[in-house]
Residue frames relative to the residue before (quaternion, step in Angstrom):
aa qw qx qy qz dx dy dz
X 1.0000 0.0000 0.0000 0.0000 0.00 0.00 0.00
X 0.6197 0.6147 -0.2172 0.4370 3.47 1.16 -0.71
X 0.7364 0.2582 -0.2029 0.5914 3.60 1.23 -0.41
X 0.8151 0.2725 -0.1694 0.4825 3.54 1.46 -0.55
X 0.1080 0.8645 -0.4243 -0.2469 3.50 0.46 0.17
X 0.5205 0.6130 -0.4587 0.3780 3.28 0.66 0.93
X 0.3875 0.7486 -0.3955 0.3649 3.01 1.96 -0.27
X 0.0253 0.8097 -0.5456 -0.2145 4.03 0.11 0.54
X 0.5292 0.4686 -0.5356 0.4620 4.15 0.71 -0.05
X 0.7798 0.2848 -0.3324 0.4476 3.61 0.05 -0.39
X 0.4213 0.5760 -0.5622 0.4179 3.87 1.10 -0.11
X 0.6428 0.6285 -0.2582 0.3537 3.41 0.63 -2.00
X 0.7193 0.3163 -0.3228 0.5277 3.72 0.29 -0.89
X 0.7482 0.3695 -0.4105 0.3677 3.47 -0.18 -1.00
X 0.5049 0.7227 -0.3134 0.3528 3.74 0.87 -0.14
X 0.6657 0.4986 -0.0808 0.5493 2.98 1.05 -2.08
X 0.5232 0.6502 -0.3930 0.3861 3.79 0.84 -0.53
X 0.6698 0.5265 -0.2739 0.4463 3.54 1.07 -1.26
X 0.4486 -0.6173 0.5938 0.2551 3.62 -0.87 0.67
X 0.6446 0.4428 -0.3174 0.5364 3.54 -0.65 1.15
X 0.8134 0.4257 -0.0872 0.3867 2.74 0.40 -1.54
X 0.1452 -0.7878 0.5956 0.0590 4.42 -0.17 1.54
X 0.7276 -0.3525 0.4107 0.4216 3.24 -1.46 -0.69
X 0.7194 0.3582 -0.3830 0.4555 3.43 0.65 -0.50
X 0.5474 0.4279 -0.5469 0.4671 3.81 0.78 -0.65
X 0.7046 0.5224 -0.3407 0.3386 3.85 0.17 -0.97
X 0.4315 0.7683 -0.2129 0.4222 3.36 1.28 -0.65
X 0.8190 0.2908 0.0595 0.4911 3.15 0.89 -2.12
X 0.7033 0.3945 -0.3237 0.4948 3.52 1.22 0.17
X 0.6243 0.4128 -0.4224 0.5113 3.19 1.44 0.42
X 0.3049 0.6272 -0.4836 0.5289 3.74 1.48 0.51
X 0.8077 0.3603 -0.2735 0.3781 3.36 0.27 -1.39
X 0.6218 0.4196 -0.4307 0.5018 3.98 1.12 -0.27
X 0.6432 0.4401 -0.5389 0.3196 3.68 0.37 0.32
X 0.2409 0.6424 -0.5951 0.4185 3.85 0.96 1.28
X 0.7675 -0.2084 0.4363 0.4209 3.24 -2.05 -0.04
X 0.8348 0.2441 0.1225 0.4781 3.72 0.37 -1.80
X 0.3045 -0.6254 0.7148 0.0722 3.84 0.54 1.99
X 0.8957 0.2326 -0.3476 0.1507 3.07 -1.24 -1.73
X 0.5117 0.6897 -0.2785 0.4301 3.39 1.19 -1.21
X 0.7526 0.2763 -0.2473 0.5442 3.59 0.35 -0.69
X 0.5598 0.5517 -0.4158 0.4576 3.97 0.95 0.05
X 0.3569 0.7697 -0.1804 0.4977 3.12 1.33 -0.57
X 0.7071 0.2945 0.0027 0.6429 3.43 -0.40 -1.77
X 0.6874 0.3969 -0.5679 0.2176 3.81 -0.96 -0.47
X 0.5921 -0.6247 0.4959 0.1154 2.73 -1.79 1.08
X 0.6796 -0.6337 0.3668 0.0441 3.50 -0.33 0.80
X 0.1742 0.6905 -0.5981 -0.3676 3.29 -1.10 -0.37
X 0.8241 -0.3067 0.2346 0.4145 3.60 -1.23 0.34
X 0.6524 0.3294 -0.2937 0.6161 3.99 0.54 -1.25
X 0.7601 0.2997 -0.4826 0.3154 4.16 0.01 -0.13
X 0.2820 0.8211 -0.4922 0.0629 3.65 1.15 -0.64
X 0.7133 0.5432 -0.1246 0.4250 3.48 1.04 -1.31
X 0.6725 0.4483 -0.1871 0.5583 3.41 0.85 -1.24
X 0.3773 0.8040 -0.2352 0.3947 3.03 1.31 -0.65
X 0.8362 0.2575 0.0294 0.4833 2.90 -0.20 -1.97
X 0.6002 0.4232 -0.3752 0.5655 3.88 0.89 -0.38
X 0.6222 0.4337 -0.3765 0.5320 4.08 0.77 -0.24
X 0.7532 0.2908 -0.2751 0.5220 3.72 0.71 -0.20
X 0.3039 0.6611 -0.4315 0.5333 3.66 1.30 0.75
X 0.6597 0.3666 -0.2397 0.6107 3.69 0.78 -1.73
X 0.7145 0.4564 -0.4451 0.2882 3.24 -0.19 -0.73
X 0.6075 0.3869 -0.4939 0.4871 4.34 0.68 -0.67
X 0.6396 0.5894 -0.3858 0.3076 3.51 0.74 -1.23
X 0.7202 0.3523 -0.3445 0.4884 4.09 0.78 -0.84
X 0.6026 0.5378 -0.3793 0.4515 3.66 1.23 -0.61
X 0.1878 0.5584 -0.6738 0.4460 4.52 0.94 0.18
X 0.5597 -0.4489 0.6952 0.0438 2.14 -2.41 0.37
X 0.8153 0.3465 -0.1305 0.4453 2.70 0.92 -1.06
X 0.0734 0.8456 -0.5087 0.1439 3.62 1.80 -0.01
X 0.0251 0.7432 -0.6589 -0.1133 4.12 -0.66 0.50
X 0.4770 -0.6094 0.6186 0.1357 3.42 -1.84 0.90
X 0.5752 0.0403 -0.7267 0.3734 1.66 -1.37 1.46
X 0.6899 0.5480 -0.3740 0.2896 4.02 0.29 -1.60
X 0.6489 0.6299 -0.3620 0.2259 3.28 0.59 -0.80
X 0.5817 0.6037 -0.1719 0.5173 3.15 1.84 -0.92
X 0.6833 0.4695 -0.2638 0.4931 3.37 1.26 -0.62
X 0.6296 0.5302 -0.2499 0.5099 3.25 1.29 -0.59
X 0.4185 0.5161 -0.3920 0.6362 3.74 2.01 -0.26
X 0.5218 0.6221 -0.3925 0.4321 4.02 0.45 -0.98
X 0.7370 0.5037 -0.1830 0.4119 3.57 0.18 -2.18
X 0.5929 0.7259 -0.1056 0.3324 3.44 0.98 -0.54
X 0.7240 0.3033 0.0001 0.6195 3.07 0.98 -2.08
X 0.7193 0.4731 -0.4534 0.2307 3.32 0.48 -1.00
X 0.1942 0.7985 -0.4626 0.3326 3.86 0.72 0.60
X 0.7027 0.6545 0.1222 0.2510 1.83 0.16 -2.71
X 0.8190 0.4718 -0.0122 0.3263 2.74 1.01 -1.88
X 0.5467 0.4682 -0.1530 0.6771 3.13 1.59 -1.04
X 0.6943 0.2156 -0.4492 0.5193 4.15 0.19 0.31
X 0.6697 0.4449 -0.3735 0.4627 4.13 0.57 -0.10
X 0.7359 0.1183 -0.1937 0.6380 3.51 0.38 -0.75
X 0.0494 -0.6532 0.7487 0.1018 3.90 -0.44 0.53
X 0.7521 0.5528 -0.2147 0.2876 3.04 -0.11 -1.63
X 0.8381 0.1356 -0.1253 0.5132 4.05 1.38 -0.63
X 0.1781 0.9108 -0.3576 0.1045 2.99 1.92 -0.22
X 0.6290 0.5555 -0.3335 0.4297 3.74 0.78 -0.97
X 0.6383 0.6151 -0.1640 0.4328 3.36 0.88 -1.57
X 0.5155 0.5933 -0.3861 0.4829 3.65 1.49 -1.00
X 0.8455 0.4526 -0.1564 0.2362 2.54 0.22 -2.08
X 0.4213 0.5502 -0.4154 0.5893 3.72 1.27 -0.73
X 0.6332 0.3866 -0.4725 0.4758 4.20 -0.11 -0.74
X 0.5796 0.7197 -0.3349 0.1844 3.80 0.23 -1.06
X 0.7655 0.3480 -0.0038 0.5411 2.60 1.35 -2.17
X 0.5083 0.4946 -0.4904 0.5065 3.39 1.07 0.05
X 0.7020 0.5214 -0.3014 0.3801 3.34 0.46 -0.40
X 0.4911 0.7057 -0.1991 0.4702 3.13 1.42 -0.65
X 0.7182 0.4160 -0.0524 0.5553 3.31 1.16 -1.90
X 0.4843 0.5655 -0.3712 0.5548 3.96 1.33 -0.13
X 0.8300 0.3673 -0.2277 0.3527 3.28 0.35 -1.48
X 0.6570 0.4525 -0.3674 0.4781 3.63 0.95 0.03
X 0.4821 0.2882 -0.5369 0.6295 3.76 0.67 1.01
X 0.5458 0.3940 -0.5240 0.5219 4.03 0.17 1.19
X 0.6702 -0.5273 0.4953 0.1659 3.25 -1.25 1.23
X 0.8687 -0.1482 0.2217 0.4175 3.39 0.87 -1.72
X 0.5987 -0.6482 0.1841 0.4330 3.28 -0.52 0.33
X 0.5344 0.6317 -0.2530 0.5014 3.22 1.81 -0.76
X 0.6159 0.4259 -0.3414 0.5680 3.88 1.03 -0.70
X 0.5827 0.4963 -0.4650 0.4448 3.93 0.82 -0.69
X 0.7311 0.4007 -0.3582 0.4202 3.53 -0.11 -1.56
X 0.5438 0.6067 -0.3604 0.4542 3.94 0.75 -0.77
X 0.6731 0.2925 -0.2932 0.6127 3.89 0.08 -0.87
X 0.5919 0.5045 -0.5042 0.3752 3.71 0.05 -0.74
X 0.6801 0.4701 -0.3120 0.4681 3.96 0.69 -1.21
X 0.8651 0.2073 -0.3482 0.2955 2.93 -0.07 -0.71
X 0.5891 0.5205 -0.2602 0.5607 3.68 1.50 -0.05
X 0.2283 0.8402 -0.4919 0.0067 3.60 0.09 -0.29
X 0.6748 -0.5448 0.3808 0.3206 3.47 -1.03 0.70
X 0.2067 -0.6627 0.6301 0.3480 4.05 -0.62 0.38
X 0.8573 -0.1104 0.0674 0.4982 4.18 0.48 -0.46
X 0.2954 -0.5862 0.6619 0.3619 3.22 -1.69 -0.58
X 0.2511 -0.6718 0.6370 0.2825 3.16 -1.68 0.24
X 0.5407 -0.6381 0.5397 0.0959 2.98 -1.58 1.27
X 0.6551 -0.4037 0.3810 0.5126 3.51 -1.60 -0.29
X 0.4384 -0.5874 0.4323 0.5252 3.65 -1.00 0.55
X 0.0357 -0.6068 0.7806 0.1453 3.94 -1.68 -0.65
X 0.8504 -0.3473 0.1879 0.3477 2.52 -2.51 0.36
X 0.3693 -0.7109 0.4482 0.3967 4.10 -0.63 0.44
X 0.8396 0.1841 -0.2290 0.4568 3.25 -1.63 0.66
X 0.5223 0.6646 -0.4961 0.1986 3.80 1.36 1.25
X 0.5662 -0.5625 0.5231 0.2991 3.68 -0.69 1.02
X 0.1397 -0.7909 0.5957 -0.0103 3.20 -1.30 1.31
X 0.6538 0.3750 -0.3779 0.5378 3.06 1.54 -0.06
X 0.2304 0.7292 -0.6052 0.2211 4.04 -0.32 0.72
X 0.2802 -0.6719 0.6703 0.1440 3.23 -1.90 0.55
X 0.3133 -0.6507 0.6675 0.1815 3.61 -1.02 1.03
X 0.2669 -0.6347 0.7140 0.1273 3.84 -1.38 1.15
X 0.3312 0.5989 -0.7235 0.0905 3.84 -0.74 0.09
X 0.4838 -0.5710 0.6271 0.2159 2.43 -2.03 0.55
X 0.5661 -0.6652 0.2330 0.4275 4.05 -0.99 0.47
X 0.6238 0.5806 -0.2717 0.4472 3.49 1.09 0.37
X 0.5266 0.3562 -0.3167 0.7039 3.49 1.43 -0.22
X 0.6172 0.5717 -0.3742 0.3901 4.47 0.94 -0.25
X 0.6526 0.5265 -0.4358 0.3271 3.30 1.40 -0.19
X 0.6765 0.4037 -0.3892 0.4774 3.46 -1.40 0.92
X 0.5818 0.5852 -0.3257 0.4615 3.79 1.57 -0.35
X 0.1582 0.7933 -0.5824 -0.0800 3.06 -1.61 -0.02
X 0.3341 -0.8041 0.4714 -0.1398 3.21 -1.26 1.37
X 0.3866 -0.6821 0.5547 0.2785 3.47 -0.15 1.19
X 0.8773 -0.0487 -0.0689 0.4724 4.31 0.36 0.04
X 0.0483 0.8798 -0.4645 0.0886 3.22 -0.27 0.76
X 0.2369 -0.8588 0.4530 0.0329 3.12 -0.52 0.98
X 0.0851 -0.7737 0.5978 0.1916 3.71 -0.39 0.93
X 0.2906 -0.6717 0.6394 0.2355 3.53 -1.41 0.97
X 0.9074 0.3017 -0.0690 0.2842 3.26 -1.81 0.25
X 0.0790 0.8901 -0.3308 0.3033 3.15 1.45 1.20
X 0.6451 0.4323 -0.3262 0.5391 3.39 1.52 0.93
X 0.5599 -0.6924 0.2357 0.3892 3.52 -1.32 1.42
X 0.5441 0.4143 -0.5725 0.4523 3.43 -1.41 0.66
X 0.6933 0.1951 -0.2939 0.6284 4.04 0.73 0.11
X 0.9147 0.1952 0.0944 0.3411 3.39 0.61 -0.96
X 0.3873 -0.2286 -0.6830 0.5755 1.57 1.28 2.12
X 0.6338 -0.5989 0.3642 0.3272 3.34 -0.71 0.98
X 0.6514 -0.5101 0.4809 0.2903 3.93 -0.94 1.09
X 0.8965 0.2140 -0.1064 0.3730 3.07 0.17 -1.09
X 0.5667 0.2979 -0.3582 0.6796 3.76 1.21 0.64
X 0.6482 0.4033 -0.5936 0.2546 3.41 -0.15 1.16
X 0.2683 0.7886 -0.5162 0.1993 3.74 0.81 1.18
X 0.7816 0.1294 -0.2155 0.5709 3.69 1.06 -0.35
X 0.7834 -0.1686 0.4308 0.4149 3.59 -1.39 -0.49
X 0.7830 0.4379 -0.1444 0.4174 3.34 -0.01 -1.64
X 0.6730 0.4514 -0.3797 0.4462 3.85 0.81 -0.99
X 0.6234 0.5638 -0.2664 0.4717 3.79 1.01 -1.85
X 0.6503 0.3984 -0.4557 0.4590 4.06 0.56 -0.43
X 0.7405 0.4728 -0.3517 0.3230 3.79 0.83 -1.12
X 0.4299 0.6303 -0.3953 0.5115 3.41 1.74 -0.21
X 0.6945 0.4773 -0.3169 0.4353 3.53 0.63 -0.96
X 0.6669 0.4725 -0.3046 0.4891 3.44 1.18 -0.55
X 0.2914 0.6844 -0.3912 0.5418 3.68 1.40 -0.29
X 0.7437 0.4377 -0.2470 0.4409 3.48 -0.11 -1.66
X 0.6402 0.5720 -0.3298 0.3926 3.59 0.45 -1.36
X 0.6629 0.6091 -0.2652 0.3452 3.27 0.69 -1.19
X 0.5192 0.6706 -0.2065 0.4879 3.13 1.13 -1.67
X 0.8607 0.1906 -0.1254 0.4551 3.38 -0.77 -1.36
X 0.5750 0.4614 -0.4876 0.4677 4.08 0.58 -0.36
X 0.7181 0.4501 -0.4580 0.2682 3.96 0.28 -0.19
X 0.3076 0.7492 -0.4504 0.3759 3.38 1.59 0.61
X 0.1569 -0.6665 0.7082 0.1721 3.81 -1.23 0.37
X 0.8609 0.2007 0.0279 0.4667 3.08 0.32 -1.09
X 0.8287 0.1927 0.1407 0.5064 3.56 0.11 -1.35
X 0.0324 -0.8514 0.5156 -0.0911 3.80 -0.77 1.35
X 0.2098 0.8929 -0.3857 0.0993 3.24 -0.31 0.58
X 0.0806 -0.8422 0.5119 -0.1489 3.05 -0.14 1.55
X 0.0624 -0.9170 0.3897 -0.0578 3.25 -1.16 1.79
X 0.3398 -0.9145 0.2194 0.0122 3.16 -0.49 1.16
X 0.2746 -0.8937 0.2074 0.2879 3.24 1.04 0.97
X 0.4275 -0.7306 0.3924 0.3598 3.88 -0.29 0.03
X 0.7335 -0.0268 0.0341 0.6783 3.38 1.48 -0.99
X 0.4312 -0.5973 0.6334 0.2368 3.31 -1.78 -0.33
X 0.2440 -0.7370 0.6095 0.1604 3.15 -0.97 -0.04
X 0.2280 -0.8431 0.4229 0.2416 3.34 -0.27 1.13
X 0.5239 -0.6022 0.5110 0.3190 3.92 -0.85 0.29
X 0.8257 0.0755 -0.3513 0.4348 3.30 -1.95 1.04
X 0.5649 0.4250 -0.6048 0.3668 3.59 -0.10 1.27
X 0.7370 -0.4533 0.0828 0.4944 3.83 -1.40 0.56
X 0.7356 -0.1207 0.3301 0.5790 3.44 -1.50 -0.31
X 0.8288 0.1901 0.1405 0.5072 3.02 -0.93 -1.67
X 0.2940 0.6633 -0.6213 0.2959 3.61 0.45 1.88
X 0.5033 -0.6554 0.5524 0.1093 3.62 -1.16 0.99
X 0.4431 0.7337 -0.4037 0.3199 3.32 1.06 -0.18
X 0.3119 0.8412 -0.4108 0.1624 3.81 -0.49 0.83
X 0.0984 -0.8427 0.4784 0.2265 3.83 -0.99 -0.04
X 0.4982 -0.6227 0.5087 0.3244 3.45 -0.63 0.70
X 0.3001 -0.6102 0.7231 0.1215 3.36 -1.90 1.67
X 0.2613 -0.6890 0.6688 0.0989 2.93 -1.94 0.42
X 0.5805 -0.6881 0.2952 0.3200 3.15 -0.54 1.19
X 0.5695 -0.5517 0.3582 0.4929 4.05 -0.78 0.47
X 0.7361 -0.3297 0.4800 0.3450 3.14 -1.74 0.59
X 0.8802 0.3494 -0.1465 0.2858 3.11 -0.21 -1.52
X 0.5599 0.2585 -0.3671 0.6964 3.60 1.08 0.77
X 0.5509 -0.6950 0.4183 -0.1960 3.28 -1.04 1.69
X 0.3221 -0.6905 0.5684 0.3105 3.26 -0.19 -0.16
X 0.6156 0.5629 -0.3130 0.4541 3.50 0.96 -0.56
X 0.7469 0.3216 -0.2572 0.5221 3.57 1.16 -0.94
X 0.2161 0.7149 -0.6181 0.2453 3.86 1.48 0.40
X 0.6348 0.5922 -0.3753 0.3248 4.06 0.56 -0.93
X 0.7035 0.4683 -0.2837 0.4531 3.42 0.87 -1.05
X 0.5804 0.4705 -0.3658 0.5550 4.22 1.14 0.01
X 0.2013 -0.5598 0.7267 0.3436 3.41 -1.48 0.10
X 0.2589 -0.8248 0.4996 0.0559 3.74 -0.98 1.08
X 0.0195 0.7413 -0.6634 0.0996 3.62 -0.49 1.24
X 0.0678 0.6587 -0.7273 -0.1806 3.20 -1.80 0.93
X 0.3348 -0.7383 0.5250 0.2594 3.03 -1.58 0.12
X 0.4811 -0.7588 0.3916 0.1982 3.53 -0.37 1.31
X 0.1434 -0.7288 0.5475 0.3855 3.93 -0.65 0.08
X 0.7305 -0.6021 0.2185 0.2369 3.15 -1.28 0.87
X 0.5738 -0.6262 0.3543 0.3913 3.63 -0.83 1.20
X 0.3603 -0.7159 0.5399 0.2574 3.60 -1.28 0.86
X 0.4542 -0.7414 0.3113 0.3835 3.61 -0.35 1.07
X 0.7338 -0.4879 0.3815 0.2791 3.00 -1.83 0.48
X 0.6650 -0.5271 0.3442 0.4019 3.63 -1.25 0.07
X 0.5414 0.6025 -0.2593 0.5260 3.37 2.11 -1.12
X 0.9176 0.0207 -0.0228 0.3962 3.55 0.65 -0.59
X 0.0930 0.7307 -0.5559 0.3852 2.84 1.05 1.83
X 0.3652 -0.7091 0.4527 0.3984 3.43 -0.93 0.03
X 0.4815 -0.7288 0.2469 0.4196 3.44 -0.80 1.14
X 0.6423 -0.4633 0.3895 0.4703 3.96 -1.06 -0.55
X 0.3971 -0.7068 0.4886 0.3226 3.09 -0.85 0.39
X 0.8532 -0.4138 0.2960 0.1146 3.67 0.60 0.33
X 0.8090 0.3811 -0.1439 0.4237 3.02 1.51 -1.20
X 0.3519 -0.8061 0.4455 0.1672 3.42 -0.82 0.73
X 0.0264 0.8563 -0.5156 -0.0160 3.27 -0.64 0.61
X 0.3175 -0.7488 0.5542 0.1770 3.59 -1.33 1.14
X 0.2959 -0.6586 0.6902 0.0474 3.53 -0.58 1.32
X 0.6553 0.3551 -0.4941 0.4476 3.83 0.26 -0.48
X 0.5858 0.5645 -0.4369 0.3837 3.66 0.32 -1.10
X 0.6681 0.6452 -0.0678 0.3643 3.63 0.92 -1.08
X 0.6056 0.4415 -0.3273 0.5755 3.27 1.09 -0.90
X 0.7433 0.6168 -0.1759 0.1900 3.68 0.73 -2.04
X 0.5911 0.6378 -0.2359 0.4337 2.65 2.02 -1.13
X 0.8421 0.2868 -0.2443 0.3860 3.29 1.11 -0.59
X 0.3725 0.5419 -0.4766 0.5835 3.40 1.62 0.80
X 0.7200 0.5691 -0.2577 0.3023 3.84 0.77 -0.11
């Protein structure tokens, strides 16, 4: 974005980096650089409030790499001075390891002439990875942790999902006989959603299905969502349902095939 602003895959990331700043706000400020006048209209965009700052210290780099006089290597370091924020609230967890990648990179890009000959080799050569800190061998990074919400206290979980977010689980049928039991349930709940870092998600079935009826029985009762989330606090969630799919119409059902069959003949035969 820094050498192209028209460049909208690399606008998009460096964008999304800013706190505040989603897909649609990013979205719309790379609308506005497809004018006559990108930088000019980067410039002018309106904001929201939580980026205003980050903001302004991201449109700092930007006059600084746009000089004339901009010198190579520094400018890249002065891209460094920047991220490493950034860096340390997105990658806590490997940040260091980034940052070591940074400065190697740093120490590459000064055997280049320029920045325009760097970013050039970089395209047409690019890196296949980085290595990371070593760890335990042969450990899975992609895994799900099951706990229950009482073995979750003291945990924590970049996403967490609470199941079953309706009363008779939440608060639990059988601890709602006094005052005292229905409040520690509410504290239950607390637990739950505070072991989030990042990402929460809480799910609310629509129905049950009750047990011993056929396979493919229809039998069911409708959940209500827990007490303890309101309708009043419905504002503070972003709310999604997912619908089960429509059963088809009479027009575009598939037709029968026709065949008849005698179940009675059937039964007798084998009482015979």
């Amino acid at each position: 974005m820094f050498a192209d602003p028209r460049d909208r895959i690399a606008g998009f990331r460096v964008l999304k980096v800013l706190p505040g700043i989603g897909s649609k706000t990013a979205e719309r400020v790379l609308e506005g650089m497809d004018g006559p006048e990108p930088n000019h209209a980067l410039t002018n965009f309106s904001v929201p409030p939580r980026a205003v700052n980050d903001w302004r210290l991201f449109m700092g780099l930007l006059r600084k790499l746009s000089k004339a006089n901009a010198s190579w290597p520094a400018d890249l370091e002065n891209v460094r001075v920047w991220y490493e924020p950034h860096l340390n609230r997105i990658y806590e967890d490997d940040a260091d390891a980034r940052r070591a990648d940074l400065l190697q990179l740093e120490q590459i890009a000064s055997s280049y002439p320029s920045r325009e000959r760097f970013l050039t080799e970089l395209t047409l050569d690019p890196p296949q990875g980085t290595a990371g800190k070593a760890g335990a061998p042969m450990l899975e990074e992609d895994y799900l942790v099951l706990s229950t919400i009482h073995s979750a206290k003291g945990q924590e979980w970049k996403a967490v999902f609470v199941l079953n977010a309706v009363d008779g689980c939440i608060p639990s049928d059988l601890a709602t006989g006094t005052t005292d039991e229905i409040e520690e349930e509410r504290r239950l709940l607390y637990v739950a959603v505070t072991r989030a870092k990042d990402d929460l998600h809480i799910t609310v079935p629509h129905r049950f299905y009750t047990h011993q009826q056929p396979k493919n029985g229809d039998r069911h009762v409708y959940a209500s969502r827990t007490r303890f989330i309101p309708n009043s606090l419905l504002t503070f969630f972003d709310c999604t349902e997912w619908h089960a799919e429509a059963a088809p119409s009479s027009e575009t059902a598939a037709p029968m095939s026709g065949i008849t069959v005698d179940l009675g003949s059937r039964v007798r035969a084998r009482w015979q």
